[in-house]
N, CA, C and O atoms as CSV, one atom per row, in Angstrom:
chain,resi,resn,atom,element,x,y,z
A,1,UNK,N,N,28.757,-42.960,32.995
A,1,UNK,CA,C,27.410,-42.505,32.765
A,1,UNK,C,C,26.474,-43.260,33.708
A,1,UNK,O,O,26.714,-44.414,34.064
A,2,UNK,N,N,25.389,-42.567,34.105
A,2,UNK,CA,C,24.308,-43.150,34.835
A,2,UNK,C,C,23.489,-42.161,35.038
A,2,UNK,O,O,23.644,-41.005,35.431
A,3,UNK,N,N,21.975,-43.211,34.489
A,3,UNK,CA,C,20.951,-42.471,34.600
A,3,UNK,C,C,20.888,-41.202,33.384
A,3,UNK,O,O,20.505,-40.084,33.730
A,4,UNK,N,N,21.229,-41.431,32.176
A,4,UNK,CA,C,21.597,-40.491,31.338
A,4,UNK,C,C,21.522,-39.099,31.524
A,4,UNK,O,O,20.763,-38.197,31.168
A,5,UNK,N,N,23.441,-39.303,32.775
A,5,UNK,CA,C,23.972,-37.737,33.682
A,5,UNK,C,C,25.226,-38.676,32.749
A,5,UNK,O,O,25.077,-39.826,32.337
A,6,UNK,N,N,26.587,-37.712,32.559
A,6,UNK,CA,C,27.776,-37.760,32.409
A,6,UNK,C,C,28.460,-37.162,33.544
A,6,UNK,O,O,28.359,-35.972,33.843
A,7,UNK,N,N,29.209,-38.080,34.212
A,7,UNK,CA,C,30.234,-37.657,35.472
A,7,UNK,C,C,31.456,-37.314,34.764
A,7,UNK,O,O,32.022,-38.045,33.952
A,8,UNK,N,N,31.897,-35.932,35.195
A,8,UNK,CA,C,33.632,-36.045,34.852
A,8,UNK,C,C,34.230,-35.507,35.490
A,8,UNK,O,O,33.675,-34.560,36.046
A,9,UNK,N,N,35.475,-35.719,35.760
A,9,UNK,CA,C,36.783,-35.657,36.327
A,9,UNK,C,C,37.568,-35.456,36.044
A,9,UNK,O,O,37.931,-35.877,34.945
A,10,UNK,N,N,38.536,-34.538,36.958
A,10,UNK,CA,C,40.116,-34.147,35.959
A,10,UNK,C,C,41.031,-34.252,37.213
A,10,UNK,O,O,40.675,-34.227,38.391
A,11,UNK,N,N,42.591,-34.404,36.584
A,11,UNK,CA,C,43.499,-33.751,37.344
A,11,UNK,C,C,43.774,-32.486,37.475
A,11,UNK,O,O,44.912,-32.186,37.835
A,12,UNK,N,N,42.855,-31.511,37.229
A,12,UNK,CA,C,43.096,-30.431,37.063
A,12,UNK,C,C,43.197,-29.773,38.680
A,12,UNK,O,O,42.761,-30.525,39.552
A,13,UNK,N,N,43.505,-29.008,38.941
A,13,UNK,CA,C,43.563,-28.754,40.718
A,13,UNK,C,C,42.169,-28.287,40.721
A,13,UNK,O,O,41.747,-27.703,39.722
A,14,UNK,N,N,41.527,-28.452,41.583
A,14,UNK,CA,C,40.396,-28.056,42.509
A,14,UNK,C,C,38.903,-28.657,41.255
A,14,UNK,O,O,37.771,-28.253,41.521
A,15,UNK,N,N,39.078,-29.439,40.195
A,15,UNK,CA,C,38.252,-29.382,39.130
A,15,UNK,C,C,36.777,-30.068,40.220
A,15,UNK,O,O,35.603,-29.698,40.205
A,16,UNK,N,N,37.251,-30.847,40.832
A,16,UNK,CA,C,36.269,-31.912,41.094
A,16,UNK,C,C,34.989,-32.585,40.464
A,16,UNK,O,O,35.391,-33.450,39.686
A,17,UNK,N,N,33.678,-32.543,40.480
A,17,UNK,CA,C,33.198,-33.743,39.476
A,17,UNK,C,C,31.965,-32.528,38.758
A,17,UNK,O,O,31.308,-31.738,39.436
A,18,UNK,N,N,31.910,-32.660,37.337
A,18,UNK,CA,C,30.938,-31.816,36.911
A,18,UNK,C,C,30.261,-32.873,36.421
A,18,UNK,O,O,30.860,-33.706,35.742
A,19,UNK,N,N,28.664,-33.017,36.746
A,19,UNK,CA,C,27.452,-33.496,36.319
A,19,UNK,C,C,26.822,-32.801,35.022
A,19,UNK,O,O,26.784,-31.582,34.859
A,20,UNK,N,N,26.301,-33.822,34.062
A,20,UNK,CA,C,25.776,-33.173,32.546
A,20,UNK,C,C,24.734,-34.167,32.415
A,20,UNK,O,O,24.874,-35.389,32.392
A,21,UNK,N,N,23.564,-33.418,32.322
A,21,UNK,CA,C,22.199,-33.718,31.946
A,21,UNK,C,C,22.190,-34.337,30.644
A,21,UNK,O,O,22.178,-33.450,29.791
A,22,UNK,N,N,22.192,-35.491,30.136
A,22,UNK,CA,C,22.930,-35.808,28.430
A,22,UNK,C,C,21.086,-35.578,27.855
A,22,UNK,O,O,20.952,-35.634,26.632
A,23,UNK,N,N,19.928,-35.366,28.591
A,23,UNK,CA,C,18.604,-35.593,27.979
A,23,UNK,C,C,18.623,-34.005,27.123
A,23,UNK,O,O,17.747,-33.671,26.325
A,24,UNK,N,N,19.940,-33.072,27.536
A,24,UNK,CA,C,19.382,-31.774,27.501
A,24,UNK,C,C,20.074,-31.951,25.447
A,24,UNK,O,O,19.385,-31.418,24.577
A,25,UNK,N,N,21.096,-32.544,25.130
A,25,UNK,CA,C,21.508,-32.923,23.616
A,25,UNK,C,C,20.276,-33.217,23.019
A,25,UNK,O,O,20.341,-33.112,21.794
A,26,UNK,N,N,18.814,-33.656,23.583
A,26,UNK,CA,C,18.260,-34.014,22.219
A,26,UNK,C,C,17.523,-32.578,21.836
A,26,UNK,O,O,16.717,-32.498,20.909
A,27,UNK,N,N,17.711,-32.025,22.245
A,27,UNK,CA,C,16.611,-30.799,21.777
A,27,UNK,C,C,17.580,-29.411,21.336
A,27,UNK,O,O,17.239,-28.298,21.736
A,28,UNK,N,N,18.915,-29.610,20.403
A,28,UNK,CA,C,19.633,-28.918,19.900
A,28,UNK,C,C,19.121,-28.566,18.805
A,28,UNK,O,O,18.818,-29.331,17.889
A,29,UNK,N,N,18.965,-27.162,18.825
A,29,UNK,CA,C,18.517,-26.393,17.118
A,29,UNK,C,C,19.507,-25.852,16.652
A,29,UNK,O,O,19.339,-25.192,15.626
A,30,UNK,N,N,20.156,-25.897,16.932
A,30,UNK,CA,C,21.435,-24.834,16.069
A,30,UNK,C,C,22.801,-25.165,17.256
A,30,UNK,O,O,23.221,-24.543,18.231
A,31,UNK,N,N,23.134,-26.257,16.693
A,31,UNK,CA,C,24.416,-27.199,17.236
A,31,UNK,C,C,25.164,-26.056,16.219
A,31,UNK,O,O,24.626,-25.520,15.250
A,32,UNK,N,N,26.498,-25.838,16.688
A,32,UNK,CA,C,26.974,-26.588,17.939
A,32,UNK,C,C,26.947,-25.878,19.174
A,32,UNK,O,O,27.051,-24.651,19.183
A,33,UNK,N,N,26.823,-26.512,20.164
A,33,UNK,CA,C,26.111,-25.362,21.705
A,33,UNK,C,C,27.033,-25.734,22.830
A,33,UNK,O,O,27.549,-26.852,22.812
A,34,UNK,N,N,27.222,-25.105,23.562
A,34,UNK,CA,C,27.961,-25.126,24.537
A,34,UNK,C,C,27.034,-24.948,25.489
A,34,UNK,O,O,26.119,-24.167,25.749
A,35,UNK,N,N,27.775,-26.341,26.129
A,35,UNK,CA,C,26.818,-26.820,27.712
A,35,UNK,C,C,27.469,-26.670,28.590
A,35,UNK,O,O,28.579,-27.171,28.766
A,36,UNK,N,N,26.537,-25.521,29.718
A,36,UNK,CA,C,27.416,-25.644,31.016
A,36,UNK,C,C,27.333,-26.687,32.165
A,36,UNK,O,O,26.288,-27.198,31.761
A,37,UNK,N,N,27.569,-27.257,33.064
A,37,UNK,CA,C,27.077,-28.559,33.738
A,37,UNK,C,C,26.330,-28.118,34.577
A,37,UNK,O,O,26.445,-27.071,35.214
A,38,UNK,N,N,25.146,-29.261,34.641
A,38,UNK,CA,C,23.704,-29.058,35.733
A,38,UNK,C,C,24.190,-28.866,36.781
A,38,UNK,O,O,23.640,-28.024,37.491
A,39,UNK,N,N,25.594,-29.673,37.372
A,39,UNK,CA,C,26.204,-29.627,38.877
A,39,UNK,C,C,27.496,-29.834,38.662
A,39,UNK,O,O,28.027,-30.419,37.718
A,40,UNK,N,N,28.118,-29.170,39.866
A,40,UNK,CA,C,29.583,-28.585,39.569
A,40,UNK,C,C,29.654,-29.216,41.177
A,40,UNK,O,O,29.053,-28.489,41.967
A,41,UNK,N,N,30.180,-30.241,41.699
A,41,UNK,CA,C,30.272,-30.651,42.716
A,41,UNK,C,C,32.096,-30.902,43.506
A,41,UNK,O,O,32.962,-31.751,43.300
A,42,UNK,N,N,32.038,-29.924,44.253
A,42,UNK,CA,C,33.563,-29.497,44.490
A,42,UNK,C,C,33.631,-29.919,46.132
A,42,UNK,O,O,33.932,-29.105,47.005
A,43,UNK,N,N,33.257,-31.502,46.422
A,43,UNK,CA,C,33.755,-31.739,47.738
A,43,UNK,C,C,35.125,-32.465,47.700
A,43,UNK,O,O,35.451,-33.026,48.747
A,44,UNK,N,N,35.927,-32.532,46.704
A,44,UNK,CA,C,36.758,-32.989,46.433
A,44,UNK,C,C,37.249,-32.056,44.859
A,44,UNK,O,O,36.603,-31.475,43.986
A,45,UNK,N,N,38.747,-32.313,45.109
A,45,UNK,CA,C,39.441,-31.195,44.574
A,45,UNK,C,C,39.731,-32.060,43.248
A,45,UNK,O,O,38.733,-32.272,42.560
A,46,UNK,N,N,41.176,-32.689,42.703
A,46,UNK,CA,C,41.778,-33.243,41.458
A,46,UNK,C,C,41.201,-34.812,41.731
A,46,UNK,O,O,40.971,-35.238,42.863
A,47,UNK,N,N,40.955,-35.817,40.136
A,47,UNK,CA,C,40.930,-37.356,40.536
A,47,UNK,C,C,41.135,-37.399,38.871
A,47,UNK,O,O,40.780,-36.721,37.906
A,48,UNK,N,N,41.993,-38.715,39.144
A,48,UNK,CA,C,42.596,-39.563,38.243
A,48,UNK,C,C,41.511,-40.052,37.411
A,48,UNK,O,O,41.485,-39.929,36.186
A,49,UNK,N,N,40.810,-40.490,37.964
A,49,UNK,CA,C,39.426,-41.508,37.358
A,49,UNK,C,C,37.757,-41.667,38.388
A,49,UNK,O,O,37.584,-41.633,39.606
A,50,UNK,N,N,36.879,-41.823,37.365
A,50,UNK,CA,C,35.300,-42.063,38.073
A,50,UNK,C,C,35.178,-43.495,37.330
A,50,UNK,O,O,35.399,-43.873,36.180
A,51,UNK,N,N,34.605,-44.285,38.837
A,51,UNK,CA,C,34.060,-45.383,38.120
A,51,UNK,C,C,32.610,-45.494,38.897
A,51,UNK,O,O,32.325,-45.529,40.094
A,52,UNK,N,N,31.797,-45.534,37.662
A,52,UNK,CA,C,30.464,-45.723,38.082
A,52,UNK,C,C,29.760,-47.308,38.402
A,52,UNK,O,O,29.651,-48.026,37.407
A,53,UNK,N,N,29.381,-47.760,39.458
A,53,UNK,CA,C,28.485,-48.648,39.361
A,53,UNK,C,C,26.799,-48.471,39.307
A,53,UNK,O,O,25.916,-48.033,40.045
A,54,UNK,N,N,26.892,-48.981,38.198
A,54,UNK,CA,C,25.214,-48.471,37.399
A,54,UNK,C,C,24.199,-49.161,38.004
A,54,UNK,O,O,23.057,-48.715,37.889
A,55,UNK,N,N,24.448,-50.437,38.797
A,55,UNK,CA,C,23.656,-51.122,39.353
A,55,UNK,C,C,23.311,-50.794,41.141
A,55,UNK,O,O,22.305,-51.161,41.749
A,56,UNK,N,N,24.304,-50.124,41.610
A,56,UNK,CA,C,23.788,-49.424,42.791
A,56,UNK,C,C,23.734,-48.068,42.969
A,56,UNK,O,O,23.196,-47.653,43.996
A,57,UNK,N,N,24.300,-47.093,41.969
A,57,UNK,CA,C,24.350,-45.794,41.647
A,57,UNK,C,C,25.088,-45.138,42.632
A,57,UNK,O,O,24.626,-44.331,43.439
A,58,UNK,N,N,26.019,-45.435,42.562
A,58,UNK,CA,C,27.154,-45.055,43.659
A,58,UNK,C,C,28.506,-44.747,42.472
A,58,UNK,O,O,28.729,-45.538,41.556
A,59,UNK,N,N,29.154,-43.734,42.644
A,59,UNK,CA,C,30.628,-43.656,41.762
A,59,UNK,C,C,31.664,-43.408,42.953
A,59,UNK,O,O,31.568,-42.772,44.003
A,60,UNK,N,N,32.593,-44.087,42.433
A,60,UNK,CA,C,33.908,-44.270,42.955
A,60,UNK,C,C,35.387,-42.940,42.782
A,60,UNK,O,O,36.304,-42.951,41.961
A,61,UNK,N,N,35.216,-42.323,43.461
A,61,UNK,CA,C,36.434,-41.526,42.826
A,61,UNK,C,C,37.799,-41.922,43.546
A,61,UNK,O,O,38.005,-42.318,44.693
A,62,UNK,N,N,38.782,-41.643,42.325
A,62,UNK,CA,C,39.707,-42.611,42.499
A,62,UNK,C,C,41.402,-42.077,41.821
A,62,UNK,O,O,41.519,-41.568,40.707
A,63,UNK,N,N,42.319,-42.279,42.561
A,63,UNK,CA,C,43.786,-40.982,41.631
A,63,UNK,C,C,43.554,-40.292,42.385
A,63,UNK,O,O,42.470,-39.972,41.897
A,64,UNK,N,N,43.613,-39.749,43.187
A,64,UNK,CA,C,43.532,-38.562,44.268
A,64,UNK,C,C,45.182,-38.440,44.851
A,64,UNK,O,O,45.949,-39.399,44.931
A,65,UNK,N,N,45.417,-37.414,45.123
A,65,UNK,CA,C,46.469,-37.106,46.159
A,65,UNK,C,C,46.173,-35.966,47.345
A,65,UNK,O,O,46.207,-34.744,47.194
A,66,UNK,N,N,45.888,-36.669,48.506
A,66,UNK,CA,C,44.806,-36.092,49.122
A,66,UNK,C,C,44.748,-36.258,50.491
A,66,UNK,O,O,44.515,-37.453,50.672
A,67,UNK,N,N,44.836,-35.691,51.542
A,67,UNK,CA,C,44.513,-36.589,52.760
A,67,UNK,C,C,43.122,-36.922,53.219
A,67,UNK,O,O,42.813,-37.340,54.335
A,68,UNK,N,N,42.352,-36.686,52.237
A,68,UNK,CA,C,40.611,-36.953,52.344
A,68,UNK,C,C,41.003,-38.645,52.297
A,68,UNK,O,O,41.697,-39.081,51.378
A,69,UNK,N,N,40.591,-39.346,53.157
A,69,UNK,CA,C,40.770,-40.666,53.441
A,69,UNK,C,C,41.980,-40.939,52.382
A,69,UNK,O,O,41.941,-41.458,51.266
A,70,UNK,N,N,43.073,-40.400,53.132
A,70,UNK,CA,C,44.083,-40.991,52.869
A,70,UNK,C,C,44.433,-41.212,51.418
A,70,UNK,O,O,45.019,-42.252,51.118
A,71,UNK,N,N,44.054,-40.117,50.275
A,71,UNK,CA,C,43.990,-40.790,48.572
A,71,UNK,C,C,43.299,-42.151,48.351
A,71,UNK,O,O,43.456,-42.719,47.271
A,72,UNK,N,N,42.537,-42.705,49.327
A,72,UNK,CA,C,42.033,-43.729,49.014
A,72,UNK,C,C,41.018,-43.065,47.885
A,72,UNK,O,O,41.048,-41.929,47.412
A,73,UNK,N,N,39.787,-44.552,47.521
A,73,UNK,CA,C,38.417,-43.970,46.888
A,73,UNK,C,C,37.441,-43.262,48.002
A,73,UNK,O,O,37.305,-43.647,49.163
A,74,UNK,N,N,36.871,-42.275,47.462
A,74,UNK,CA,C,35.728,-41.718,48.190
A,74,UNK,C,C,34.520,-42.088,47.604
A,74,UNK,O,O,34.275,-41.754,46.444
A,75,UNK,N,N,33.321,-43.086,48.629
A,75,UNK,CA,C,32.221,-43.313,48.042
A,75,UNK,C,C,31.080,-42.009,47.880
A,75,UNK,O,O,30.807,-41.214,48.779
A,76,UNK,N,N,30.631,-42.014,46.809
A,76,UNK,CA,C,29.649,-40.598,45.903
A,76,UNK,C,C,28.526,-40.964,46.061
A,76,UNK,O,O,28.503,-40.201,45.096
A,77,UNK,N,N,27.034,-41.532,46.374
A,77,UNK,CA,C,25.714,-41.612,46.093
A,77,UNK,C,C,25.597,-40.800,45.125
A,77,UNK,O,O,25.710,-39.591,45.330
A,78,UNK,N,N,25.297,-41.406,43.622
A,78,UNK,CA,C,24.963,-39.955,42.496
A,78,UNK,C,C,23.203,-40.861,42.356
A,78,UNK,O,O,22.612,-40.599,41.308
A,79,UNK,N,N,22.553,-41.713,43.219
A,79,UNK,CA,C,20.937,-41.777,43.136
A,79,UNK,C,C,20.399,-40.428,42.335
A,79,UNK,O,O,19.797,-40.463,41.262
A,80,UNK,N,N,20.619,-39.660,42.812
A,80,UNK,CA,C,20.057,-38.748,42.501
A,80,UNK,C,C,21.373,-37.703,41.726
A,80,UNK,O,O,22.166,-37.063,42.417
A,81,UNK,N,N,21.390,-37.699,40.373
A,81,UNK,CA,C,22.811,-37.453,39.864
A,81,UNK,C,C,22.796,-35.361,40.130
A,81,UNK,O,O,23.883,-34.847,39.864
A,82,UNK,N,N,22.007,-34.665,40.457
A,82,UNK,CA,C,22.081,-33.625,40.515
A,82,UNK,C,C,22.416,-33.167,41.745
A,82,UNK,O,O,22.794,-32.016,41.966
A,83,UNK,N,N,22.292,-34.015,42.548
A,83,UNK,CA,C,22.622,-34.111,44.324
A,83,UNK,C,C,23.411,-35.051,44.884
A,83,UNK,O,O,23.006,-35.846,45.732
A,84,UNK,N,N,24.811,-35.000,44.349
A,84,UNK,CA,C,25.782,-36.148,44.582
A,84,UNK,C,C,25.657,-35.800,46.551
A,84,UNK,O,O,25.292,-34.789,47.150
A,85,UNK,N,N,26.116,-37.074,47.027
A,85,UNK,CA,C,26.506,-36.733,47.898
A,85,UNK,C,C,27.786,-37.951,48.660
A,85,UNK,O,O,27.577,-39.134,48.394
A,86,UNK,N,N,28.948,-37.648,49.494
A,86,UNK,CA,C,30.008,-38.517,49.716
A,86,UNK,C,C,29.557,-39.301,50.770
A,86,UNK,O,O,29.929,-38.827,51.844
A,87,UNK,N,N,29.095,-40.015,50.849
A,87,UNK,CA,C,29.320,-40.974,52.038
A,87,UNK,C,C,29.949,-42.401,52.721
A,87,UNK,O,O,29.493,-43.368,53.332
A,88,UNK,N,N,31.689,-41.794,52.092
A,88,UNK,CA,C,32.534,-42.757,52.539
A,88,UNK,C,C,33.429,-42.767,52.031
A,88,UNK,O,O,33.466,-42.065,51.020
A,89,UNK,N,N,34.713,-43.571,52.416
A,89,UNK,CA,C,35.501,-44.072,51.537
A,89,UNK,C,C,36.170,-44.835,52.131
A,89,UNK,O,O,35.710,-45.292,53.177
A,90,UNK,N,N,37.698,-45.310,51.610
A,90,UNK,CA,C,38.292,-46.386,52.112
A,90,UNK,C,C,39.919,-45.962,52.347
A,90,UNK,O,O,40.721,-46.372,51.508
A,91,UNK,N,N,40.382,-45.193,53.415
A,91,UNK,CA,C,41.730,-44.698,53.435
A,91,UNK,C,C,42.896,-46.336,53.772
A,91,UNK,O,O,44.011,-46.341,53.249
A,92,UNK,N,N,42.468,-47.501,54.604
A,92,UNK,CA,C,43.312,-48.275,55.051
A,92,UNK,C,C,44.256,-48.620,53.801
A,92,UNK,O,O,45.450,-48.681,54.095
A,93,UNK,N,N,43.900,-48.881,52.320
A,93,UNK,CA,C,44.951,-49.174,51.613
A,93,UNK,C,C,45.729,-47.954,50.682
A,93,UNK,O,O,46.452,-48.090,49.695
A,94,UNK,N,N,45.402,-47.027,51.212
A,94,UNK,CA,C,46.192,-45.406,50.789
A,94,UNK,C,C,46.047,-45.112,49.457
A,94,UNK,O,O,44.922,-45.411,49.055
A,95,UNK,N,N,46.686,-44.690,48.715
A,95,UNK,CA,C,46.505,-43.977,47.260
A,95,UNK,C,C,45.849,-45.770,46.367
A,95,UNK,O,O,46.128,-46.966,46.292
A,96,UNK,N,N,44.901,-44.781,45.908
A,96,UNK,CA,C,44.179,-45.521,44.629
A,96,UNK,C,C,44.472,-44.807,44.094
A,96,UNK,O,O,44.648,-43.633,44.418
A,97,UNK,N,N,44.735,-45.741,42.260
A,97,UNK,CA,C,44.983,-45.006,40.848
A,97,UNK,C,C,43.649,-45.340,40.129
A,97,UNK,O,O,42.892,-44.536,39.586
A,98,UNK,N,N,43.514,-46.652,40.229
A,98,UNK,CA,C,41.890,-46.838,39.443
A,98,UNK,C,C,41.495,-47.894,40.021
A,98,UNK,O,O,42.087,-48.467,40.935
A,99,UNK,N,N,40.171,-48.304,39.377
A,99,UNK,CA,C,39.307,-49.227,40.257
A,99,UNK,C,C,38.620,-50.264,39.288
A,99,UNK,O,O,38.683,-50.369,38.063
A,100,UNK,N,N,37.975,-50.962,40.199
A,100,UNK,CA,C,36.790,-51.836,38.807
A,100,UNK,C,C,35.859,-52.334,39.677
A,100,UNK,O,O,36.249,-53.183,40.479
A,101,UNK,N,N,34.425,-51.905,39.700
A,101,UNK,CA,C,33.976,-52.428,40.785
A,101,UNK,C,C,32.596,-53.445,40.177
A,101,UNK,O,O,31.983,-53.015,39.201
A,102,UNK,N,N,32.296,-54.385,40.620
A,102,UNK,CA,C,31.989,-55.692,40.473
A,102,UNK,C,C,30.680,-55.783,41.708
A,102,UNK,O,O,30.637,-55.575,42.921
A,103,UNK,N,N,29.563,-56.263,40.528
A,103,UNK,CA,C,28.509,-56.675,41.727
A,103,UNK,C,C,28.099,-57.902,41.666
A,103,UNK,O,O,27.756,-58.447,40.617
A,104,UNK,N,N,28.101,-58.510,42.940
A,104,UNK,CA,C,28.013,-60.316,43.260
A,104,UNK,C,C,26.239,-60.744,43.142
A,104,UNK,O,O,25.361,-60.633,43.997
A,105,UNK,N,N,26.200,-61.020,42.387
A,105,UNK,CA,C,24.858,-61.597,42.699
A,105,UNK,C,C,24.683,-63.119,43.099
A,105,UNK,O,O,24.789,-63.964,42.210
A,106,UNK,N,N,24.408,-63.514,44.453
A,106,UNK,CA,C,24.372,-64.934,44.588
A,106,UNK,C,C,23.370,-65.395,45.181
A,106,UNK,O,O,22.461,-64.615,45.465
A,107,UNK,N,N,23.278,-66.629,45.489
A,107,UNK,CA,C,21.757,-67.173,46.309
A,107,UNK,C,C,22.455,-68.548,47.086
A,107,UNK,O,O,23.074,-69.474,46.562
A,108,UNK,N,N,22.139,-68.336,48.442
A,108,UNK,CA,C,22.174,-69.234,49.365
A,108,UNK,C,C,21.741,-70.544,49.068
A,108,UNK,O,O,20.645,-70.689,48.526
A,109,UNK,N,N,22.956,-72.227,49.546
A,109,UNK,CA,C,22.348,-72.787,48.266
A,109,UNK,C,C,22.278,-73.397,50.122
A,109,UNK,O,O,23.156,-73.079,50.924
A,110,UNK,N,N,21.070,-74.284,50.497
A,110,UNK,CA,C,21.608,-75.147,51.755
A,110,UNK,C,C,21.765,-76.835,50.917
A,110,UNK,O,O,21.146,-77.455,50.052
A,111,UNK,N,N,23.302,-77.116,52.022
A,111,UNK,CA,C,23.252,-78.183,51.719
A,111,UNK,C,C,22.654,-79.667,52.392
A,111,UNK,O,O,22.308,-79.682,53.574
A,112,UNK,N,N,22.581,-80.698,51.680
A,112,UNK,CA,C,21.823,-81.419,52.427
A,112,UNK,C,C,22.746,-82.958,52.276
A,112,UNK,O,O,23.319,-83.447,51.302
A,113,UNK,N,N,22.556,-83.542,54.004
A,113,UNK,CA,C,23.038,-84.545,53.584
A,113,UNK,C,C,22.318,-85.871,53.742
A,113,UNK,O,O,22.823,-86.904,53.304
């Protein structure tokens, strides 16, 4: 989740990532309703797993069998979760199954002698 959008993913062939507006659940009158997704984003076909980093708004797709960089991860910009867009990934270590991605926050310490 990010930015209250739901990313999902399947192994399903060609599924690639459907985007869901979660703001559109509060205003249900007569649940139960069937939601179709705000964005149906098919630059990529089957994936194992999405991992979102919420702190730079970038998702990771990841489980691929693919020669799109090599089954590596393909980097997603979902900034704007209705307008994903790919800009990147990482083929040198070949098939990814899943991921965990980690943000460093540090501060330059100088030392003194």
């Amino acid at each position: 989740m990010y930015d209250s959008h739901a990313f999902i993913v399947s192994e399903a062939a060609s599924h690639g990532m459907q985007v869901f507006d979660l703001k559109r659940l509060r205003n249900v009158l007569n649940p139960p309703e069937t939601f179709l997704s705000d964005t149906h984003f098919t630059e990529f076909g089957r994936a194992h797993n999405i991992v979102i980093n919420e702190d730079s708004g970038y998702a990771y797709i990841v489980g691929r069998r693919s020669s799109i960089y090599g089954g590596g991860p393909i980097f997603v910009n979902i900034q704007d979760p209705l307008n994903p867009i790919i800009e990147g990934g990482f083929a040198a270590g070949g098939y990814s199954h899943d991921a965990q991605v980690i943000t460093y926050n540090w501060t330059r310490y100088r030392l003194y002698r």
